[in-house]
LUMVEXGU-506413 format. One record per residue (C-alpha): x, y, z. Coordinates in steps of 0.25 Angstrom, whole numbers, plus 5000, padded with zeros to 4 digits. Layout:
BEGIN
XYZ/...
END
This chain:
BEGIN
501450054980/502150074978/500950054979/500649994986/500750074998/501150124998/501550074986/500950044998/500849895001/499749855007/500149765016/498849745023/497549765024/497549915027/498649895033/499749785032/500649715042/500749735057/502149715060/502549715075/501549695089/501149825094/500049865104/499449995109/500350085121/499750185130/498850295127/499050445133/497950465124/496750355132/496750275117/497550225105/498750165113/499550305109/499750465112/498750575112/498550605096/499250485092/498550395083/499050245086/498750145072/499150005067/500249995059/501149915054/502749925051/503149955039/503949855029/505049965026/505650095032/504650215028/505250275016/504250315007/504650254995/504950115003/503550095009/502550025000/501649965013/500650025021/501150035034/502350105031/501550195020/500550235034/501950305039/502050375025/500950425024/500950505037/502550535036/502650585021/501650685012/501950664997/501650744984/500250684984/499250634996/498050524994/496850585002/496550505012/495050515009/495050494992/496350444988/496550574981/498150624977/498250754982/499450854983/500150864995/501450894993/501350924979/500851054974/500651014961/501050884951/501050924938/500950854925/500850884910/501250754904/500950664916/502350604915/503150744921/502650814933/503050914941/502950904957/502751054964/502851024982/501751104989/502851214999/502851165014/502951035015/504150985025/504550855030/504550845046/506050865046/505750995040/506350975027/505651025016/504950935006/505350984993/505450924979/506650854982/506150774994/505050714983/506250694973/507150634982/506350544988/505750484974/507050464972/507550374982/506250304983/506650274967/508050244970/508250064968/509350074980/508450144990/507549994988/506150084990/505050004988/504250094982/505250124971/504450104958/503350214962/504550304957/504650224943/503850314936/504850434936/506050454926/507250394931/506650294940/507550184932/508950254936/508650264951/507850114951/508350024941/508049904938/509349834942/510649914947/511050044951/510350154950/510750274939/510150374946/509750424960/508850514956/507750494945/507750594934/506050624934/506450674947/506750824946/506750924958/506351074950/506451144964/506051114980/504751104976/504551044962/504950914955/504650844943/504450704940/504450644927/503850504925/504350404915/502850374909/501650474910/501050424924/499650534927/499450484939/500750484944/500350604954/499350534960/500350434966/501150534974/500450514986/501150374987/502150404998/503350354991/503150484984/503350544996/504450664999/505950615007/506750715017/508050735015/508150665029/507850535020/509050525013/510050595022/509650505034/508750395029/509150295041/508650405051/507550445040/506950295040/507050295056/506050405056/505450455044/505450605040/504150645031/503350775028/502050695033/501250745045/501750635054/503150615059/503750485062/504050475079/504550345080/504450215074/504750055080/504649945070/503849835073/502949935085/502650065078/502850215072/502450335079/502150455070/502050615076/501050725069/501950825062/501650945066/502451035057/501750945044/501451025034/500350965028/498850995026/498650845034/499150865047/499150755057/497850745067/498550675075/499750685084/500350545077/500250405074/500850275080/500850175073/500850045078/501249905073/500449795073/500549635069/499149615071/498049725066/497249645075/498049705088/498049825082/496449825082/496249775095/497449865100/496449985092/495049925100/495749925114/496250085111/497550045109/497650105096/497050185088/496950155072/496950035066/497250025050/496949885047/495749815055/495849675056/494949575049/494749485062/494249635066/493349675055/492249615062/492349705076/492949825070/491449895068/490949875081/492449885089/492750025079/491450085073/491650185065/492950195069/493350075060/493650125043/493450015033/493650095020/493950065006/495650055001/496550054991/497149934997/496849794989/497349654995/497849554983/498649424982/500049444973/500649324968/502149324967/502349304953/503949314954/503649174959/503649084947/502648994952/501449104951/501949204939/502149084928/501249054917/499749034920/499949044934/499149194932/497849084934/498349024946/498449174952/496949204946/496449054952/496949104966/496349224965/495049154962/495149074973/495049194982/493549204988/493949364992/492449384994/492249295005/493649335010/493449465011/492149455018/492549345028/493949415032/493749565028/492349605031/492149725025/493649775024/493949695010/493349714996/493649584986/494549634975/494349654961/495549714955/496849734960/496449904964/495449934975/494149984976/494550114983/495150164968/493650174962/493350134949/493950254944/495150234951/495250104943/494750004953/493949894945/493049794951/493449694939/494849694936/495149554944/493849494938/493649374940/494849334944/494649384958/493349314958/493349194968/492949064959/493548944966/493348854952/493948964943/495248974954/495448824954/495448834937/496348934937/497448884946/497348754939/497548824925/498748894931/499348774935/499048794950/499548864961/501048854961/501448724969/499948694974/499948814983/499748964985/500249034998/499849175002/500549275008/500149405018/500849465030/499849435041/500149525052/498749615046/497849645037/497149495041/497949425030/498049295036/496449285037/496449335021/497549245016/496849115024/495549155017/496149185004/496849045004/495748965011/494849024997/496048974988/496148834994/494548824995/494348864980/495548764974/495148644984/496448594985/496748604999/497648725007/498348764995/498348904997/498948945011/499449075017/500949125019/500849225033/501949325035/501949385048/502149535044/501949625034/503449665034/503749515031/502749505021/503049615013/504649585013/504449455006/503349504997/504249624993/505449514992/504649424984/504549314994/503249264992/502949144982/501349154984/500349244983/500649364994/499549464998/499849604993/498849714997/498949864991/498649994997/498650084986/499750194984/498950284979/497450294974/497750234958/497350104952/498950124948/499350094962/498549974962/499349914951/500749964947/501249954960/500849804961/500749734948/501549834936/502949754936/504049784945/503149874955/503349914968/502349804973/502349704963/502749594974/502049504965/503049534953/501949534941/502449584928/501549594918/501849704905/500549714903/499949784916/501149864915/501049934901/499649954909/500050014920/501150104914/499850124903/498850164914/499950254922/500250344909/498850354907/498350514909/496850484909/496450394922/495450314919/496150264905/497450234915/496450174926/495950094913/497350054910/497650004926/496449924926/496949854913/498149794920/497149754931/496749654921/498149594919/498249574936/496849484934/497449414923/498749384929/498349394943/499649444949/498949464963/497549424967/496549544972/496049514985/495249614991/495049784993/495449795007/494649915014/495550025022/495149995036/495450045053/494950065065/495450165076/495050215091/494150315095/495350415097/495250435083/494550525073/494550545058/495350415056/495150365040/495950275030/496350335017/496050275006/497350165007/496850115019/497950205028/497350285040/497450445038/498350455049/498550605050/497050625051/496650545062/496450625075/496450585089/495350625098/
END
């Protein structure tokens, strides 16, 4: 996102944060506190208003992903980038391609989507005064600079490796060669605008126009968003069901006890205080599967306290501090894997995850982390403060465990303590503002399926979600390296070298591979998570 994710922002366990009370209504339909056909879920609100290229967190990126259908789709069941709207993305030079649009596709205003809608829309997500957040996932197409400089006004409006060839064609022409750049447009800042957007963008951000198979009914901030089945969408994946309200939650512990009493009927993010019911309360209605999702620990190193000389052994001491095995297993149950590099499982070995990238700097030795904070020359000011919204995703349980290991393993009293922030929203406007002066907690759900997403987004200077600000040339000329790479195991090769530079310099601290997990009511059938951890809304029948 990003990245991430969304890049997406994996504010949360699956999920992220909660942000207003909300409890279950009426049923005409004998369960799920909503209409016959209407799927009710957990959600939470979004941190900004839901234009493609300005949402980078999950809960917004859920709407997306049942509003819009872009050039590529993820499958739910592989991860796989397959052609939706595209018919074809071809390539000679993997540098300059050429876009062809499948015929048929519409938005639900009954505009058509044509080569311009994508064009347009990359556009104005690129633009610096539209203050997208995902901005820099346009960086790689020629022209980026005029519309996004650095400082100043922008030359252009437009980028000029935009080119529209006819309503259903378009080329795109990169700055460096990038192989697999096609496999990123499932992202949905890639994702196709109306003209509706730009002609009345107020009444656009009220209520969202998409060319998904959902349409967008209402929407309250701070209760919830009620989404209708589109019945004229075009698409091979139709809605199952007749919609989905989605409803805000503070606490994902309401939100499973409003699920058990038949007050809802899907729950994204089970609780850890739950973990030890939810087999016997759910049964095999309750998912517990692997995600691209991986929790970590980012410093902010535009503080000068933590990005000054030698301070790189504090960051490893800390990390070293950190018993993730008996955290995971105490807290987490089965829903948490101890981390090992900064990717996830869920990539495969081929995919680039590796087992040994963090080494053993992610190895908990309480004599090694008191040795490396000393040679760093302590933590800045005797103390280290961690930072998480608490309103989900059992954070406040993990940051107490997490500092209680710290304070344990130095012996030198409460030295580490914990910074709560009450909502996600809160959280993520003084992590986005750089507010924080201690570590913060900074979870990813991946974008897409690629080691790339894992790392650029977060660590490759000046990214979309480099809250942290680390800079380092180095794991840059890598990533740019591993990027213009045609053969993917020599650019996997390539990413998994800059891995070495984040254990080196620790920039964050890998925490843990979080599962995808959810629970839902016996109304529902054919309920699963795709592989970011996101319930597949539109296939989810009501019985």
């Amino acid at each position: 996102m990003r990245g991430a994710t969304h890049a997406k922002w994996a504010a949360g366990a699956v999920a992220v944060a909660l942000v207003a009370t909300a409890c279950g209504g009426g049923s005409d339909s004998g369960g799920g506190g909503g209409e016959a056909g209407i799927v009710s879920s957990s959600w939470g609100d979004p941190q900004n208003p839901l234009e493609p290229a300005n949402t980078n967190e999950v809960q917004g990126g859920k709407v997306l992903d049942m509003l819009f259908r872009g050039l590529k789709r993820y499958d739910p069941k592989t991860g796989e980038a397959k052609n939706m709207l595209a018919e074809s993305i071809q390539t000679t030079d993997s540098q300059n391609f050429t876009v062809t649009l499948k015929d048929g596709w519409k938005f639900s205003n009954d505009e058509p989507v044509t080569a311009q809608s994508f064009v347009d829309a990359w556009n104005y997500g690129a633009d610096v005064r539209n203050k997208q957040n995902n901005s820099p996932f346009f960086s790689d197409i020629v022209g980026y600079d005029d519309v996004h400089p650095a400082s100043g006004e922008p030359k252009s409006k437009t980028m000029s490796g935009l080119v529209v060839k006819d309503p259903k064609t378009f080329t795109v022409a990169l700055k460096n060669k990038f192989s697999t750049w096609p496999e990123t447009l499932g992202y949905q800042a890639f994702s196709p605008l109306p003209k509706a957007f730009f002609t009345d963008h107020t009444a656009w951000l009220d209520k969202p126009v998409g060319n998904g198979p959902y349409l967008v009914d209402s929407y309250s901030k701070g209760t919830g968003m009620k989404l209708r089945k589109w019945d004229a969408y075009p698409g091979e994946d139709k809605a199952q069901n007749g919609g989905v309200d989605l409803k805000v939650y503070t606490d994902n512990n309401t939100a499973y006890t409003d699920l058990i009493s038949g007050n809802l009927d899907l729950v994204d993010d089970v609780p850890a205080q739950q973990l030890k019911n939810v087999k016997n309360d759910l049964g095999d209605r309750y998912i517990n599967q692997p995600a691209l999702i991986i929790q970590t620990l980012t410093f902010p190193l535009y503080d000068p306290q933590w990005s000054k000389a030698g301070t790189e052994k504090v960051r490893q001491g800390i990390s070293r501090a950190i018993n993730r095995d008996e955290i995971t297993k105490q807290i987490f149950r089965e829903t948490r894997t101890p981390a090992k590099d900064w990717t996830s499982p869920a990539l495969g070995e081929k995919g680039g995850f590796s087992a040994t990238a963090c080494g053993d700097a992610c190895v908990y030795d309480p004599a090694e982390a008191k040795k490396l904070i000393q040679e760093g020359g302590g933590l800045p000011g005797g103390k280290v403060t961690l930072t998480s919204n608490v309103d989900t995703g059992s954070h406040r349980d993990w940051m107490d465990a997490v500092c209680n290991s710290i304070n344990n393993a130095l012996g030198e009293g409460p030295v580490c303590t914990v910074n709560p922030v009450g909502t996600f929203a809160d959280f993520r406007n003084q992590q986005s503002s750089y507010k924080l002066t201690g570590p913060f907690r900074s979870g990813w759900q991946a974008d897409y399926p690629l080691i790339q997403n894992f790392l650029q987004p977060l660590y490759y200077t000046g990214a979309s979600s480099n809250y942290g600000k680390f800079s380092n040339k180095e794991f840059d000329a890598l990533i740019d390296r591993a990027n213009q790479e045609s053969d993917a195991a020599k650019a996997i090769t390539s990413f998994q070298e800059s891995e070495k530079i984040l254990a080196e310099q620790m920039p964050s601290i890998p925490l843990w591979y979080q599962n995808g997990s959810a629970g839902y009511s016996e109304r529902l059938e054919d309920v699963a998570l795709n592989q970011f951890s996101v319930p597949v809304y539109d296939q989810i029948k009501v019985i």
